[in-house]
C-alpha positions in Angstrom: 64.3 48.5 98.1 65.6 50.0 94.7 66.0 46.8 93.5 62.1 45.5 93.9 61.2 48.6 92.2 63.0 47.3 89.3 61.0 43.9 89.4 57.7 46.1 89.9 58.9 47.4 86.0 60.1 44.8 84.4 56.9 42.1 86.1 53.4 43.3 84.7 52.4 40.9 86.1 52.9 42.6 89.7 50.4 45.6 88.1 47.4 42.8 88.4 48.7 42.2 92.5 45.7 44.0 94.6 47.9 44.9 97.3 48.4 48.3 99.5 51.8 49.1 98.9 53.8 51.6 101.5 57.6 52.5 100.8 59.1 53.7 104.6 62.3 55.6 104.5 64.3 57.4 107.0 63.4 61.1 107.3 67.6 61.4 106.7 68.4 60.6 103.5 72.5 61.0 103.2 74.4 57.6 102.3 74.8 56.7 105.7 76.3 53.5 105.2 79.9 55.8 103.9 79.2 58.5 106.8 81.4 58.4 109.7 80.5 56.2 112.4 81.7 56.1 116.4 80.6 52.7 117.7 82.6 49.8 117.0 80.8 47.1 117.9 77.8 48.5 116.7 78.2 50.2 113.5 76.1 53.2 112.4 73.9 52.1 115.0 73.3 56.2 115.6 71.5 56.7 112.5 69.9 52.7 112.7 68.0 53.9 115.5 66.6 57.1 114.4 64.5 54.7 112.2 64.0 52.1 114.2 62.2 54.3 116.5 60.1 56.0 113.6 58.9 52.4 112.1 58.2 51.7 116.7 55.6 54.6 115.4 54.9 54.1 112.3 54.1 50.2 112.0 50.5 50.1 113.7 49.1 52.8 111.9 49.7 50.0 109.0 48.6 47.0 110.0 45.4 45.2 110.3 44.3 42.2 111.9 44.1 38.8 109.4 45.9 40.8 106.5 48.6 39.4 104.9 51.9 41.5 104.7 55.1 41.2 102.6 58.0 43.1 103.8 60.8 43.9 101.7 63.6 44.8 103.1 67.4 46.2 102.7 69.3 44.2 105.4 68.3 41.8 107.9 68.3 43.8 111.5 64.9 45.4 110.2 63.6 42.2 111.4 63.9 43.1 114.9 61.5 46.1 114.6 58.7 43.9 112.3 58.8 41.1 115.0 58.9 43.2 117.8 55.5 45.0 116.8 54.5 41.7 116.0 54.6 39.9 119.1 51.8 42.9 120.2 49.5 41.6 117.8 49.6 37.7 117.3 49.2 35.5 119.8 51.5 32.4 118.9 54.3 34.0 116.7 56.2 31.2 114.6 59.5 32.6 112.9 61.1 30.5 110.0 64.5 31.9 109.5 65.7 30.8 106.2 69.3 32.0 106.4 73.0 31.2 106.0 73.6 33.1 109.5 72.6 32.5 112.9 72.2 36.6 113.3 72.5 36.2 117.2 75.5 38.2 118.1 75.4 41.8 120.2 78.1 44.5 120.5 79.8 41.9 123.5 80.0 39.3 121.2 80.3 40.8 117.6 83.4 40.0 115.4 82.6 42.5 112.6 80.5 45.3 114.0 77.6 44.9 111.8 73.8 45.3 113.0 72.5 43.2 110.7 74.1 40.4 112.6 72.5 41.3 115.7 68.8 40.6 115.2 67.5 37.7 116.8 69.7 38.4 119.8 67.2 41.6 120.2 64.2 39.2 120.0 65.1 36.0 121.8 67.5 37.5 124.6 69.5 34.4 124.4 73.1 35.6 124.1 74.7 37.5 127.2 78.2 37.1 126.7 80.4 40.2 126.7 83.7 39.9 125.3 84.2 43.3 124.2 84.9 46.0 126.2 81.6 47.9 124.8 81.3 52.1 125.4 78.2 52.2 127.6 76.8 54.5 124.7 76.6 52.2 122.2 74.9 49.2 125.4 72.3 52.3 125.5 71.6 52.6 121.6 71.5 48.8 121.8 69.3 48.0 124.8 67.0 50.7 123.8 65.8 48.3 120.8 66.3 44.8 123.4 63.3 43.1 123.5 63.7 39.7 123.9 59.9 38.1 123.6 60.5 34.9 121.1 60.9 31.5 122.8 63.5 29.0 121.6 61.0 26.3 120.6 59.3 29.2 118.0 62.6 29.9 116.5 63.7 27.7 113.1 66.7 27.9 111.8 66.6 27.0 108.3 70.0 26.8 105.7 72.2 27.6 108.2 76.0 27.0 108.1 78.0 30.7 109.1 78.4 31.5 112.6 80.9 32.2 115.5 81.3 29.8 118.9 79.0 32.2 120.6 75.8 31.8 118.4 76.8 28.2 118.2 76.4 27.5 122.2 73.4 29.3 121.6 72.2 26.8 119.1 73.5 23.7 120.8 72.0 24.8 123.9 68.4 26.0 123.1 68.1 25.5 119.4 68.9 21.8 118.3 65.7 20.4 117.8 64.6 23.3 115.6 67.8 24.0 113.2 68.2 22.3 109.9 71.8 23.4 108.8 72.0 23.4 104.4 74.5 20.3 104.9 71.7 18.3 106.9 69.2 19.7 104.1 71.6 18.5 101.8 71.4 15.0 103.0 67.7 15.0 104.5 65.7 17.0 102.4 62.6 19.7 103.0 60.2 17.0 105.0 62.1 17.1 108.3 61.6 20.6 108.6 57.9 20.9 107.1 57.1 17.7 109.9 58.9 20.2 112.9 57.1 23.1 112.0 53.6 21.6 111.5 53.8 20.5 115.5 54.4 23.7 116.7 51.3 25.0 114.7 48.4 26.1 116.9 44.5 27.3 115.9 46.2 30.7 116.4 49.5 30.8 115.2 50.9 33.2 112.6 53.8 32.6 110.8 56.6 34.4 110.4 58.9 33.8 106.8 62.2 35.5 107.1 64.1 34.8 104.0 67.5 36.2 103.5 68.7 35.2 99.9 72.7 34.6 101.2 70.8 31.3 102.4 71.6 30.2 98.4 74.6 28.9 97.5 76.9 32.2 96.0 77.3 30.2 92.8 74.0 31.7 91.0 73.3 34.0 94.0 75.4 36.5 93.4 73.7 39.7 94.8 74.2 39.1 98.4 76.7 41.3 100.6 77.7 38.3 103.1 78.4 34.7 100.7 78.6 31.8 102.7 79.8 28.4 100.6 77.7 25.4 100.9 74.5 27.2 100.4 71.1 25.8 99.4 69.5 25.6 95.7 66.5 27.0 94.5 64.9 23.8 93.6 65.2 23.0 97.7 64.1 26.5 99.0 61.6 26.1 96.1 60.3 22.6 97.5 60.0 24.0 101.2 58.6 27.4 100.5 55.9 26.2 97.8 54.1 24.5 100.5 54.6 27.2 103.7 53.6 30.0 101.6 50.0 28.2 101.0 49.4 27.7 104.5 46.7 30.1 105.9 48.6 30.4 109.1 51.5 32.0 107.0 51.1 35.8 107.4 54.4 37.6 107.3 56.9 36.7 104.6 60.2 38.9 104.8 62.8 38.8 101.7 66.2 40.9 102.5 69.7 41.5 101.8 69.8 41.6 97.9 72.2 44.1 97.5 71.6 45.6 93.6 75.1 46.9 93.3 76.3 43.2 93.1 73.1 41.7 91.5 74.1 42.0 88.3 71.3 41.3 85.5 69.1 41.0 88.7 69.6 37.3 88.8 69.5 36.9 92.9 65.9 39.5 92.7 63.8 37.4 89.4 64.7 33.9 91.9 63.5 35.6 95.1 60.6 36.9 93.2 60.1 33.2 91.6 60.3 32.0 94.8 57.7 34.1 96.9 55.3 34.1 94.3 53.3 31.3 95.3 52.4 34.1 98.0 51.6 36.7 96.8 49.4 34.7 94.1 47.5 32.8 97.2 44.3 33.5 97.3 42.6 35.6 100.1 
């Protein structure tokens, strides 16, 4: 979040934006992410879920129906939350997730630990495996924020190319007709996806942009906290983006995980901002 407050100094051009803006913090404002942690295979997930459940509060004293929202966000498992209040309030919930990770592992399946790897399990239910042998504290932090609601066929899976043989079964089984890797962007292009989405599209669908800026290649992206090779360019997340964020049924546009301390000159925020700006320029 520090980092968008550095766009919203160096952009006038953001000062001329009629928007509502709201910062949400946790009431606990120590550097969590160096304080001592218990759970494994869920990391810091104690003081995650102290504000997950005040955003379970805070989030529909915020919203309002046909708006148009813009979430900016630190890391990725945020998403859970958003969508999760979501599904209460739109009918037919599309989520584009524009990402170098699948994001589908739980504490039985995680190989590093980190919650921000976890999301989509939360909202789609779809991974059960348990290879660890998880505390039963940490399953009860962790089910306590489970709420699988998001069908397979709703889910795209857009850049992708870092994941483990769990989330990869997952994929093969329930998500092949809807995941666009960056190698088959590379060789397909944009219009593949933009043909998928438009037939899922219904009089009342929202949709749901979740874009996590490792989905660029680390090359020029430099301020993300989890590089993957092989990433896509701007000109391609340009192409697709340009066109989604004009649709009316686009709602909810997400950008998350720039980290600041390794965004040096702010090169990975001014491209996201580029990026989304058809957005937040569309008219009402």
């Amino acid at each position: 979040m520090d980092a968008w407050q550095y766009v919203g100094l160096a952009y006038k051009h953001l000062a001329w934006l009629e928007a509502h803006h709201v910062r949400l913090a946790p009431s606990r404002l120590e550097p969590v992410w160096v304080a001592p942690h218990k759970h494994v295979f869920a990391k810091r997930i104690e003081y995650w879920d102290q504000f997950a459940t005040e955003l379970q509060t805070t989030f529909p004293t915020l919203y309002a129906e046909n708006d148009r929202y813009l979430f900016l966000t630190g890391d990725h498992s945020w998403n859970a939350k958003i969508l999760s209040f979501l599904k209460e309030v739109t009918p037919h919930l599309i989520v584009l997730w524009i990402d170098a990770h699948a994001d589908f592992h739980t504490p039985g399946t995680t190989p590093s630990g980190h919650i921000h790897g976890m999301p989509l399990a939360m909202v789609t239910g779809l991974n059960t495996e348990r290879f660890h042998p998880v505390p039963a504290e940490t399953w009860h932090l962790w089910e306590k924020h489970y709420q699988p609601f998001l069908p397979p066929e709703n889910l795209f899976l857009i850049g992708l190319r870092s994941y483990e043989p769990p989330e990869n079964q997952i994929i093969q089984n329930y998500l092949a007709e809807t995941t666009f890797t960056s190698e088959k962007i590379h060789k397909e292009g944009i219009s593949p996806i933009l043909e998928a989405i438009k037939k899922r599209l219904l009089p009342d669908t929202a949709i749901y942009v979740s874009f996590d800026v490792d989905v660029w290649d680390p090359s020029f992206a430099r301020g993300s906290g989890s590089p993957a090779p092989g990433g896509l360019s701007i000109a391609a997340t340009r192409t697709l983006l340009q066109e989604v964020l004009l649709w009316p049924q686009t709602r909810f546009v997400e950008v998350t995980e720039i980290n600041p301390l390794l965004d040096q000159g702010h090169d990975t925020l001014l491209y996201a901002y580029g990026t989304i700006r058809p957005y937040l320029e569309r008219p009402n």
